[in-house]
C-alpha positions in Angstrom: 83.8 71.7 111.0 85.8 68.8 109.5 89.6 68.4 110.9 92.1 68.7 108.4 93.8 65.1 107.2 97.1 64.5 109.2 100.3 63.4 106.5 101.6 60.2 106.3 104.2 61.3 108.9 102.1 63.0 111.6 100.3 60.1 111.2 103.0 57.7 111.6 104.2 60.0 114.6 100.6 59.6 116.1 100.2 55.6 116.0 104.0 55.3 117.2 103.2 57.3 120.4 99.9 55.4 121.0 101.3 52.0 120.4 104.6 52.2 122.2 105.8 53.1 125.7 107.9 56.3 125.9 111.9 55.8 125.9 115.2 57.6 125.2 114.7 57.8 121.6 111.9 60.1 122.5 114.7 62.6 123.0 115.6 63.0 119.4 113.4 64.5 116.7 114.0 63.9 113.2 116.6 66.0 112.5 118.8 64.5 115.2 118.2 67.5 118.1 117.9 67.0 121.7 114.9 68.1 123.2 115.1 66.5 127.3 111.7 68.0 127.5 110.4 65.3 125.3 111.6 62.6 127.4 108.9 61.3 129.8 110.3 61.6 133.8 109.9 58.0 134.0 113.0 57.1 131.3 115.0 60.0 133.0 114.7 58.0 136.2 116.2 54.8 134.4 119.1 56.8 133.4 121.9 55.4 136.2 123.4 58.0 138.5 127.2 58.4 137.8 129.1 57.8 140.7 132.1 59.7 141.8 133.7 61.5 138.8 131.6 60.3 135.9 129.2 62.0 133.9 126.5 60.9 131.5 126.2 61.9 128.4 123.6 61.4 125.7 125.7 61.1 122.8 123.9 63.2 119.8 122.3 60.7 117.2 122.5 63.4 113.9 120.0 63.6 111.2 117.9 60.9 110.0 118.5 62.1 106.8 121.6 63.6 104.6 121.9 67.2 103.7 120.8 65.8 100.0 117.3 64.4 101.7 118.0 60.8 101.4 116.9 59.1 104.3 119.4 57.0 106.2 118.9 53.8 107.3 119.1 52.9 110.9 122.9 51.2 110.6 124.5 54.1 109.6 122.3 56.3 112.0 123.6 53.8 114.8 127.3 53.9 113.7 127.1 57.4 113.9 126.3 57.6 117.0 128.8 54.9 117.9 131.5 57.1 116.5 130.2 60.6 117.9 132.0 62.6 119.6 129.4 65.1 121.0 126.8 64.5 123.3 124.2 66.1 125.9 125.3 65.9 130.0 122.3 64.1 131.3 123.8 63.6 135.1 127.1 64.7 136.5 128.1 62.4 139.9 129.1 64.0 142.7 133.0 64.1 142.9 132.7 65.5 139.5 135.3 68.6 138.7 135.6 68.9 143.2 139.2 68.4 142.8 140.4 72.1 143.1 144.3 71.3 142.3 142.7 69.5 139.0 140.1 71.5 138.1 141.0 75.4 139.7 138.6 77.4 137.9 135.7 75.0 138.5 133.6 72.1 136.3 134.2 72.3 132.6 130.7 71.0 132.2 127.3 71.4 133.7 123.4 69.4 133.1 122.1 71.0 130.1 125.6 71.7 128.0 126.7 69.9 124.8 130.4 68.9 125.2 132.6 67.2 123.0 134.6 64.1 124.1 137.3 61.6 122.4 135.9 59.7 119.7 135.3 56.4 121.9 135.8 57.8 124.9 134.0 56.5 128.0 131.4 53.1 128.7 128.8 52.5 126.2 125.8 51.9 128.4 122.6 50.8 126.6 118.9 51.5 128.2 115.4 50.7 126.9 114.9 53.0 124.1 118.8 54.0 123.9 122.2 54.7 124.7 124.2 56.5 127.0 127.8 57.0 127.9 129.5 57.4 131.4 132.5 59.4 130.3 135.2 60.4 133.5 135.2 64.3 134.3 138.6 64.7 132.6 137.2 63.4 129.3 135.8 66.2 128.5 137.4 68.4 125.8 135.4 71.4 125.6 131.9 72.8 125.7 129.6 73.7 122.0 126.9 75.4 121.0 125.3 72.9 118.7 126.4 69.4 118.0 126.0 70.3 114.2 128.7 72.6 113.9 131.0 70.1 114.6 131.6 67.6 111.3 130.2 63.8 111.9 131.9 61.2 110.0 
């Protein structure tokens, strides 16, 4: 039984996984979505703990291409994610939201949520493969469903 031909793009996919060593980038699929699952434990573990009332955040990348199909180029992909102001709570440090006077009815944000934040808001941290920012636990402006509901400029 022959296997059928891959596309130029699985095959693309195929040879960048065998040929590189896995990163953050790993993270986003082509459309810009956050999958942590995709993200080996190894790059996870090179993601720095935030200390007292920091969090981390994986600011959301968006869409490689426009809603028209033309593919972006990696500038404006990367200013985009510059001038984000949503992203994906990687780590949360451990004074985060445990002022009860401050924070009465508990954290605003938990692992796992997508939050939205000031425009340039927090410390641009860049890792192999990425970036990441260390926002405070007060930065946070509320909790989304999905990063694309909110407009990108």
């Amino acid at each position: 039984m022959e296997l059928p031909k891959l596309t130029a793009l699985e095959e693309k996919r195929r040879n960048k996984i065998a040929n590189t060593s896995p990163t953050l980038d790993d993270a986003y699929d082509e459309d810009g979505n956050v999958d942590i699952n995709n993200v080996h434990a190894d790059v996870l573990d090179r993601v720095p703990c935030p200390t007292g009332w920091r969090i981390a955040i994986l600011p959301y990348r968006g869409s490689k291409t426009s809603k028209g199909g033309i593919l972006l180029s990696e500038e404006t992909q990367k200013r985009t994610q510059l001038a984000t102001n949503c992203g994906y709570v990687l780590r949360v440090g451990d004074l985060a939201y445990s002022d009860k006077s401050k924070f009465p009815e508990g954290p605003w944000c938990r692992v796992g949520d997508w939050i939205i934040f000031g425009r340039y808001a927090g410390s641009r941290i860049q890792i192999d493969g990425g970036e990441i920012r260390m926002l405070n636990d007060d930065e946070v402006l509320g909790i989304i469903n999905d990063p694309k509901d909110v407009l990108h400029m």
